[in-house]
C-alpha positions in Angstrom: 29.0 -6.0 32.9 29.6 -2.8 34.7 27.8 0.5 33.8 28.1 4.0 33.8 26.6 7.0 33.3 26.9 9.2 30.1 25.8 12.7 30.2 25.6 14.8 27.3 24.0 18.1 26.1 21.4 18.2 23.0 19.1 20.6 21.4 15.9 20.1 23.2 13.9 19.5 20.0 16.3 17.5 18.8 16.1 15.1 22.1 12.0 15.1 21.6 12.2 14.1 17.8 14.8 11.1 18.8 12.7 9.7 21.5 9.5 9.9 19.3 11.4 7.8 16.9 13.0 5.4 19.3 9.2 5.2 20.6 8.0 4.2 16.8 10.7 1.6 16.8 9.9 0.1 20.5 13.6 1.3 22.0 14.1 4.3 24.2 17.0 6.6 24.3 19.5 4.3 26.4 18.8 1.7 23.9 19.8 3.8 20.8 22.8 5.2 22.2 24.0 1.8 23.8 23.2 0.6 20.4 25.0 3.3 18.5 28.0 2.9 20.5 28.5 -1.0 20.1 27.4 -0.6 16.2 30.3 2.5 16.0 32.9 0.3 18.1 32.2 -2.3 15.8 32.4 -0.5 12.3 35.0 1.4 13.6 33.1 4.8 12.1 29.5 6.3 12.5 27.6 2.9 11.8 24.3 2.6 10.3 21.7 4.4 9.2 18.5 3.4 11.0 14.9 5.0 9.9 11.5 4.2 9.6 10.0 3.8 5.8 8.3 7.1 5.5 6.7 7.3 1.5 7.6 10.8 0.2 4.9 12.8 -1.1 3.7 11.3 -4.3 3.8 8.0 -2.9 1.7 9.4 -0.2 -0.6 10.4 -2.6 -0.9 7.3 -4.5 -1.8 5.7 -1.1 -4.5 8.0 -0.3 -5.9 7.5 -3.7 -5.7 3.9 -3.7 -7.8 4.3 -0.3 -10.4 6.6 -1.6 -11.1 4.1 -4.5 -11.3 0.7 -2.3 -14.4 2.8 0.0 -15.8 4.3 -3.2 -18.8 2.3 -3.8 -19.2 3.8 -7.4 -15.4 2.3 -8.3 -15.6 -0.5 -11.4 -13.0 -3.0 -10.5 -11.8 -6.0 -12.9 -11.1 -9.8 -12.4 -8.7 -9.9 -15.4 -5.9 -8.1 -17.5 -8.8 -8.7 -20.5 -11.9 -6.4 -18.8 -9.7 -3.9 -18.0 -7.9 -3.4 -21.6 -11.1 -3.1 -22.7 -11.8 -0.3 -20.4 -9.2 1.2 -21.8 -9.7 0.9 -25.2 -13.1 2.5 -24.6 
């Protein structure tokens, strides 16, 4: 396989958030595009959509809480669907 080089002009910021993300997914920006391309040859049309699962706020949220009550020592946990119903009848 023969190569070639491809140059092209991009926002500056935009070139520094895609190579953080190609980072997080272990590819760097020769990868993506050469990845692109085959993807968009293939499809015949922009390709795929590829992301990282970022939760949105409120799941976020429910994370952190779920966090905060696993290291607090003062949480009451339950062994069964029966304790905790009558937790919550109480």
């Amino acid at each position: 396989m023969e190569s070639t080089n491809l140059n092209i002009r991009i926002d500056k910021d935009i070139k520094m958030q895609a190579e953080k993300l190609f980072e997080a997914l272990g590819i760097n920006m020769t990868s993506a595009v050469n990845i692109f391309l085959r993807q968009a040859i293939r499809e015949n049309g922009i390709p795929f959509e590829v992301k990282i699962n970022t939760p949105n706020e409120v799941t976020l949220a429910a994370i952190q809480e779920g966090k905060a009550i696993i290291n607090d020592k003062t949480s009451v946990g339950y062994n069964n669907m029966a304790d905790l119903r009558a937790a919550l009848e109480s």
